[in-house]
C-alpha positions in Angstrom: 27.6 68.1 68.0 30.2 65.2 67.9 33.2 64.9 65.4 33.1 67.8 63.6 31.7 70.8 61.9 31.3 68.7 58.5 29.1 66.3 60.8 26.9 68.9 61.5 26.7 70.6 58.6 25.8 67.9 57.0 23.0 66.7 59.3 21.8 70.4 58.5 21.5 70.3 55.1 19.9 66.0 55.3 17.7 68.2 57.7 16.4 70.7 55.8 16.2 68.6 53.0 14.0 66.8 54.8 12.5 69.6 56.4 10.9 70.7 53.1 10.0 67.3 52.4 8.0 66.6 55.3 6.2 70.7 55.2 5.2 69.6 51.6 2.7 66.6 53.3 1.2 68.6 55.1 -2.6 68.6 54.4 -3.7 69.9 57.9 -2.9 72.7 59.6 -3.3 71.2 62.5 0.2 69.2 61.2 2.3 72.3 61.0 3.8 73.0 64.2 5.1 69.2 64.4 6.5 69.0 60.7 8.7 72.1 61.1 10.4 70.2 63.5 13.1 68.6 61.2 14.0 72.5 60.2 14.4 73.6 63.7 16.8 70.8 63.9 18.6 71.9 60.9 19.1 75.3 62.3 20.3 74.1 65.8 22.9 72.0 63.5 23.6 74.4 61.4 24.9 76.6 64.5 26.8 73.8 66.3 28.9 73.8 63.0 29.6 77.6 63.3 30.6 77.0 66.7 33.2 74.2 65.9 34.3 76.5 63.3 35.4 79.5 65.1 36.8 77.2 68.0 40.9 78.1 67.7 40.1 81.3 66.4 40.0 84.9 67.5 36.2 85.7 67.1 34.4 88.8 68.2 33.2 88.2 72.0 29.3 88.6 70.4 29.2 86.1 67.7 30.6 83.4 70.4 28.2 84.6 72.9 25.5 85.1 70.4 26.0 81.3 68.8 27.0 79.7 72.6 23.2 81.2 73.7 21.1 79.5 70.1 21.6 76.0 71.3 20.0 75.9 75.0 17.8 78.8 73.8 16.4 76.0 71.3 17.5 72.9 73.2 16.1 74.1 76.9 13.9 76.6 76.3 11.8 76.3 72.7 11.1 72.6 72.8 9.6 72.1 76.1 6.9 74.1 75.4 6.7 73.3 71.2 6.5 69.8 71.7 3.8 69.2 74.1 2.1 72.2 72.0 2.5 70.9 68.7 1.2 67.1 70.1 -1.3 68.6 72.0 -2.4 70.6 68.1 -3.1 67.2 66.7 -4.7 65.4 69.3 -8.4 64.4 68.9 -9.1 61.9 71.6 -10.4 64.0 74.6 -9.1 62.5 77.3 -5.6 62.6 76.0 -6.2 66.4 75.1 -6.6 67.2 78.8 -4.0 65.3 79.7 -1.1 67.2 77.0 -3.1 70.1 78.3 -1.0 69.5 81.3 2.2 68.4 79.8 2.1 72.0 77.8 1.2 73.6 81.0 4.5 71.8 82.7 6.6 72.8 79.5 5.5 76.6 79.5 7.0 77.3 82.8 9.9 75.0 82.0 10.7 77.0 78.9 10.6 80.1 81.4 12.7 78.7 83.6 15.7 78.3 81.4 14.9 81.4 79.8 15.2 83.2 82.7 18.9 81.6 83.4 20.1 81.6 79.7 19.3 85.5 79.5 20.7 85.8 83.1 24.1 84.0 81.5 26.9 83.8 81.3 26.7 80.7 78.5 29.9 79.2 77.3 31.0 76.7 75.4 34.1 74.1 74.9 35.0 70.9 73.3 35.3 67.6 75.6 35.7 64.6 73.9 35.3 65.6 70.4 31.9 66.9 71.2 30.5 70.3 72.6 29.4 71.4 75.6 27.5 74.7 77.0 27.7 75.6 80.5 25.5 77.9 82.1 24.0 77.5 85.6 20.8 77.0 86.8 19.0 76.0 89.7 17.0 72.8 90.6 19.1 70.5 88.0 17.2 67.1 88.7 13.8 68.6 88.9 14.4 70.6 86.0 15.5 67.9 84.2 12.4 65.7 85.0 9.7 68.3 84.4 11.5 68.3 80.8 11.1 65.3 79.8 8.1 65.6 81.9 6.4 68.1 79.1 8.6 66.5 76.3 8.9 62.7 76.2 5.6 61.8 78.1 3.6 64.3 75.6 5.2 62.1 72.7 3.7 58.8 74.8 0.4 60.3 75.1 -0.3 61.0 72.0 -2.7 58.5 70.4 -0.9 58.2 67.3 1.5 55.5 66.9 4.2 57.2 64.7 4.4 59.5 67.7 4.6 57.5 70.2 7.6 56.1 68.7 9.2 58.9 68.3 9.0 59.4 72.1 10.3 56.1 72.5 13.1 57.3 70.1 13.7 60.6 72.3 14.1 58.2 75.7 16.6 55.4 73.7 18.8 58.7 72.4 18.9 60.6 75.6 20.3 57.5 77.5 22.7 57.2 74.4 24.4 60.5 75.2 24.0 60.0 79.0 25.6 57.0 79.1 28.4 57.7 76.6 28.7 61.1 76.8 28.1 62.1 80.3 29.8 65.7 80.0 28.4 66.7 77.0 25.0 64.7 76.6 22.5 67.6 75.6 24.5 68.3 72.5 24.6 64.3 71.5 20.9 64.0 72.5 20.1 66.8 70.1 22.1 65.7 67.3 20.5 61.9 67.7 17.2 63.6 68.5 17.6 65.7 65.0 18.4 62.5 63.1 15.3 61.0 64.8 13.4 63.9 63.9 13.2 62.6 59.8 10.2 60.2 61.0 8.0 63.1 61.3 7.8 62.4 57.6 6.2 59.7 58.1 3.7 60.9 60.1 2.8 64.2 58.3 2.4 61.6 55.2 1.2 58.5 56.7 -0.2 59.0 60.2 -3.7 60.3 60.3 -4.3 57.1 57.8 -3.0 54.5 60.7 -4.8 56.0 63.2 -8.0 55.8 61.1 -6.9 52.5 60.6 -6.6 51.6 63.9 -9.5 53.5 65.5 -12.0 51.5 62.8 -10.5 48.2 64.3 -11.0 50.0 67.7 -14.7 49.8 67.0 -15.1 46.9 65.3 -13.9 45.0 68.4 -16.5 47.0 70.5 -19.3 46.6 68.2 -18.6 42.8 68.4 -18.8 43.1 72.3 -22.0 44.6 72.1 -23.0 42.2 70.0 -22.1 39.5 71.9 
């Protein structure tokens, strides 16, 4: 992403660190898709640095294309279906269910979509700013972009646990980070803010199921004095 390849190497290895921190909480399987989020993170990391290393230097044409084509394959492609998916794994409240049902649904034929385009290629990559950005075309740019964070950041909301639903709200605050500040190369900083972010999935792996017990008995309890009433 930004600065440098020590920047992203770095975040990779804080990443996987974490990674294998947050896959050792988990007690349900359910839990699994969404803690090996942090290690995805440190992979896509761990390929931005290879990029900014071989940047001034004669590489072979494959390795450029091969590492140019990781990043949206992750980026565009992988998370808009593994997000909604992985929310939709944990969810217990019905009505919410149905409802990721359709965000996953959404991110399915987003993750074609790009697919489709990325494969199609050509993807290429160069440094604005001090930061990275890959360039490949596809069609329908605003409504691809909204049926993104269509199956992405509205899954997060959904979700009826909290730790969740602030990492969506951490997803929207870092996308408008790199929008704002880094206009030409914003899907690189939104993944490298979005991989930081990521490290709360801790929490939740270790800590979530308990606050939503938590707040589903007080749920009740306010019902049951209703009744009563």
């Amino acid at each position: 992403m930004c600065f440098s390849a020590e920047a992203s190497f770095v975040s990779s290895a804080v990443l996987t660190i974490g990674g294998i921190a947050t896959l050792k909480q988990v007690r349900e399987t359910t839990d699994l898709p969404f803690a090996c989020f942090p290690l995805i993170f440190a992979l896509h990391q761990f390929v931005e640095g290879c990029i900014w290393l071989i940047q001034g230097y004669s590489s072979p044409p494959w390795l450029e294309a091969a590492l140019a084509s990781i990043f949206p394959l992750i980026a565009y492609s992988l998370w808009a279906t593994l997000v909604p998916y992985a929310i939709y794994r944990m969810e217990n409240h019905v009505v919410r269910k149905k409802l990721l049902k359709i965000c996953l649904v959404v991110g399915i034929g987003v993750s074609v979509f790009f697919l489709y385009y990325i494969v199609k290629g050509p993807v290429s990559v160069k440094i604005i700013n001090n930061s990275i950005q890959y360039d490949f075309y596809f069609s329908f740019f605003v409504l691809s972009q909204w049926a993104y964070g269509f199956a992405i950041i509205l899954a997060a909301m959904i979700s009826s646990h909290k730790i969740i639903n602030l990492f969506g709200l951490g997803l929207v605050v870092t996308y408008n980070v790199g929008k704002i500040f880094y206009a030409a190369t914003y899907p690189s900083v939104f993944c490298f803010l979005a991989a930081w972010l990521s490290l709360i999935i801790f929490l939740h792996v270790k800590y979530g199921r308990q606050l939503q017990h938590v707040v589903t008995e007080k749920a009740v309890g306010r019902s049951y004095e209703k009744t009563a009433l």
